[in-house]
C-alpha positions as a LaTeX table, in Angstrom:
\begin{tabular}{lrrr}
\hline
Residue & $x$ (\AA) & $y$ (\AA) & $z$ (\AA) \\
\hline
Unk1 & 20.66 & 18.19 & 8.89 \\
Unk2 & 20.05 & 17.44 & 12.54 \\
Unk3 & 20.72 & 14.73 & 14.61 \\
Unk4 & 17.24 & 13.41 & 14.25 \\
Unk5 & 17.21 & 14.44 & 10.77 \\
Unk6 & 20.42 & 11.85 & 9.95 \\
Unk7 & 18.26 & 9.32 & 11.80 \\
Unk8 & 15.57 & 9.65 & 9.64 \\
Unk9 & 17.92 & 9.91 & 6.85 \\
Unk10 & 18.66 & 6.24 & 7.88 \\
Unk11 & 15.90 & 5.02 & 8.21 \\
Unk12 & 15.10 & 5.82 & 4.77 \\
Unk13 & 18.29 & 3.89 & 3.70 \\
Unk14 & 17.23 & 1.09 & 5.88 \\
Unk15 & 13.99 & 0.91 & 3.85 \\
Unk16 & 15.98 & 1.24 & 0.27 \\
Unk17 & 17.81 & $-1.92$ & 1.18 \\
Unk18 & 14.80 & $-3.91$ & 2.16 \\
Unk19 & 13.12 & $-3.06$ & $-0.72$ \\
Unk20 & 15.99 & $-4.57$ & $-2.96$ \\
Unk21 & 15.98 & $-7.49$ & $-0.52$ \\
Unk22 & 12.32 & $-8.11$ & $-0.99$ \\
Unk23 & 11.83 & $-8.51$ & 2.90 \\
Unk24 & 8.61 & $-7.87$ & 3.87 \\
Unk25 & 9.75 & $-8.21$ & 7.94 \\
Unk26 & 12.54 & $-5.72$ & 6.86 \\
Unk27 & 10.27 & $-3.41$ & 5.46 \\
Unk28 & 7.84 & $-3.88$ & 8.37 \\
Unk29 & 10.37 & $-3.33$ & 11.43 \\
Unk30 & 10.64 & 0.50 & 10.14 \\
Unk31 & 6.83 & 1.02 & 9.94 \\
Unk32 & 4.71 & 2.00 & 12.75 \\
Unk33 & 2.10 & 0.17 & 14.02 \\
Unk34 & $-0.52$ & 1.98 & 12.76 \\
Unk35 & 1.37 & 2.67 & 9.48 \\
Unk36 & $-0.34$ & 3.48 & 6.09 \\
Unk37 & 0.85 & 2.22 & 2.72 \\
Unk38 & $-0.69$ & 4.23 & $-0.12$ \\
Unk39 & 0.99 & 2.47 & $-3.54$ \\
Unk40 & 0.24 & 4.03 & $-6.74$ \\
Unk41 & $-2.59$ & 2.77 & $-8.52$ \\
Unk42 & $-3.85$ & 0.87 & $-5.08$ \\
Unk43 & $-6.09$ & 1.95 & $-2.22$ \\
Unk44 & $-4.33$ & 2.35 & 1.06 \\
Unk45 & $-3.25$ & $-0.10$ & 2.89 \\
Unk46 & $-3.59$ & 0.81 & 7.03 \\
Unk47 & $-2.30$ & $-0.88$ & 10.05 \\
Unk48 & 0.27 & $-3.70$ & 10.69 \\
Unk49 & $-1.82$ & $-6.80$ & 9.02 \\
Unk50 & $-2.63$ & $-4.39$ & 6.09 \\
Unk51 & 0.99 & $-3.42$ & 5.31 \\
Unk52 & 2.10 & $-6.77$ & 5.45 \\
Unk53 & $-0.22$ & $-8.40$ & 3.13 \\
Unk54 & 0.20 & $-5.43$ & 0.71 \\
Unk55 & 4.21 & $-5.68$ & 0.64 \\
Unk56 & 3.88 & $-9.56$ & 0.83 \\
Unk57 & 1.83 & $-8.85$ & $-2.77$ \\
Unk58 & 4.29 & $-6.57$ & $-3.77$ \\
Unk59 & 7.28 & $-8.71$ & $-3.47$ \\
Unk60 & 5.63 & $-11.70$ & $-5.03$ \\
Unk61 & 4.76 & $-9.82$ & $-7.95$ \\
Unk62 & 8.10 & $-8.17$ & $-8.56$ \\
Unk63 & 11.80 & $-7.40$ & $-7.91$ \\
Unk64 & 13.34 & $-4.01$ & $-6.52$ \\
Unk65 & 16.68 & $-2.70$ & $-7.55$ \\
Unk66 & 16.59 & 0.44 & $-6.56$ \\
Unk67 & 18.60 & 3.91 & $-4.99$ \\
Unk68 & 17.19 & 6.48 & $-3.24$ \\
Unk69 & 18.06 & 9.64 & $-2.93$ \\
Unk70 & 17.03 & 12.07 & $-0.26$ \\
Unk71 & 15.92 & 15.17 & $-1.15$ \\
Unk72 & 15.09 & 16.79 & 1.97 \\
Unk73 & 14.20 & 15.65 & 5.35 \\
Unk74 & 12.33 & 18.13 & 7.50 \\
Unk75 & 11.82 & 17.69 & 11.30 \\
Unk76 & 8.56 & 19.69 & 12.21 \\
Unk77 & 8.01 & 18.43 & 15.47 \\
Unk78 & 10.00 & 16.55 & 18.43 \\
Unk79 & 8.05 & 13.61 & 17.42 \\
Unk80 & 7.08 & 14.00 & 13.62 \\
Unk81 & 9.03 & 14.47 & 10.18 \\
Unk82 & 8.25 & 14.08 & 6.29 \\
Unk83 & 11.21 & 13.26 & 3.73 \\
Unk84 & 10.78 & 13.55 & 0.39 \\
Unk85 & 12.91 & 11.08 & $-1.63$ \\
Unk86 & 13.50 & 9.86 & $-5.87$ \\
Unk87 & 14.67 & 6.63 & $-6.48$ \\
Unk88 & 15.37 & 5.11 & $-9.75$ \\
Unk89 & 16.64 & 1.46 & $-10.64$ \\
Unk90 & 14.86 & $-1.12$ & $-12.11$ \\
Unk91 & 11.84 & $-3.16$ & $-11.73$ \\
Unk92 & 11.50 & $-7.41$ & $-12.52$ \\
Unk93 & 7.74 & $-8.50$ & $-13.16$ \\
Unk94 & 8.03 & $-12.29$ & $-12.06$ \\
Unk95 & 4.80 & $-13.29$ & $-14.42$ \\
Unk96 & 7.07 & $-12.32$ & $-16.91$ \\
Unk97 & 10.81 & $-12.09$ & $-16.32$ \\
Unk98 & 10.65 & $-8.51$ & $-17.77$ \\
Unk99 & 12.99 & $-5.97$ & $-16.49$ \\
Unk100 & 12.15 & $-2.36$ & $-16.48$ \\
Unk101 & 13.46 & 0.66 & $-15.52$ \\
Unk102 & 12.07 & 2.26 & $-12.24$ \\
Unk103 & 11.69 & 5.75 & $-11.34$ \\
Unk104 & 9.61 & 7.09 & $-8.62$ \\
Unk105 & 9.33 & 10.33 & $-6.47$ \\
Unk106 & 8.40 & 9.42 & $-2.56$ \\
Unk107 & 7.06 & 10.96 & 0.40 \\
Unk108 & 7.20 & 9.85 & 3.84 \\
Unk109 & 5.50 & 11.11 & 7.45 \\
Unk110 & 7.40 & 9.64 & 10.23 \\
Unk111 & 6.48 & 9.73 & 13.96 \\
Unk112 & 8.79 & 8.79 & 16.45 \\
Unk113 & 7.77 & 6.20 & 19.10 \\
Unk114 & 10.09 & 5.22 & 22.12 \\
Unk115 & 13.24 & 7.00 & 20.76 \\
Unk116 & 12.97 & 5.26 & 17.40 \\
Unk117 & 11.63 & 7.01 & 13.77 \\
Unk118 & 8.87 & 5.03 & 12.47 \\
Unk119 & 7.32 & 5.42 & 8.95 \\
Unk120 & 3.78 & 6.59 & 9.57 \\
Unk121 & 2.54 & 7.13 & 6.44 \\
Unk122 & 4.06 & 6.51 & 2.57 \\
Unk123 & 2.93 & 6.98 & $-0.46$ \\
Unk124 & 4.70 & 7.11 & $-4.06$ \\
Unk125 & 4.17 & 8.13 & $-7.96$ \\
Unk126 & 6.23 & 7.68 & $-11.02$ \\
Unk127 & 8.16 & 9.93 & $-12.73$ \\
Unk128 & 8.30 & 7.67 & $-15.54$ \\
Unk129 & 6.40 & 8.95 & $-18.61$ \\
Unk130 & 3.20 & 6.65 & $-19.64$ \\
Unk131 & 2.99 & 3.63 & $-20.72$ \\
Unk132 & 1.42 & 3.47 & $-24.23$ \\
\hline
\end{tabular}
């Protein structure tokens, strides 16, 4: 990896841990302004206010554990990069107190503003197998 590549790479790290901390102003100081959240099973969510309300849902509805790992983080332009990540942990529905395990693969489109790598755009699926 490159130098911007390991900053990316922590950035992504950065995210992991607010995740598991649930912090919604965490999560939002690494996405851009005009960031885009696109959640499995949920129409995008674009912009700041979007974002926010969307991981303000998120976090009221459940609890992260989770680890990512980076699969590859690709810089294709002086300002732009994707990252494709897995994670896998486990999931607490608060309506319920049920734990389950988590598994997801993630992509990412980052765009650097100001010197600093901002998520632009996210978006994430399961690799668990169906519910029945």
């Amino acid at each position: 990896m490159n130098h911007e590549e390991e900053r990316i790479s922590s950035v992504l790290l950065k995210y992991q841990d607010a995740l598991n901390a649930s912090s919604t102003e965490a999560v939002m100081s690494l996405y851009a302004s005009d960031g885009v959240f696109m959640p499995q099973h949920f129409p995008s969510s674009v912009g700041s206010d979007a974002v926010r309300h969307a991981y303000n849902a998120v976090f009221q509805a459940i609890e992260l554990t989770v680890s990512f790992t980076i699969a590859e983080v690709i810089q294709v332009a002086p300002d732009w990069a994707i990252a494709r990540t897995n994670s896998a942990g486990t999931v607490k529905v608060h309506a319920t107190g049920e734990t389950s395990i988590e598994a997801n693969q993630e992509l990412f489109v980052f765009k650097k503003d100001q010197g600093a790598w901002q998520i632009a755009r996210y978006c994430f699926s399961t690799t668990n197998p169906p519910r029945s």
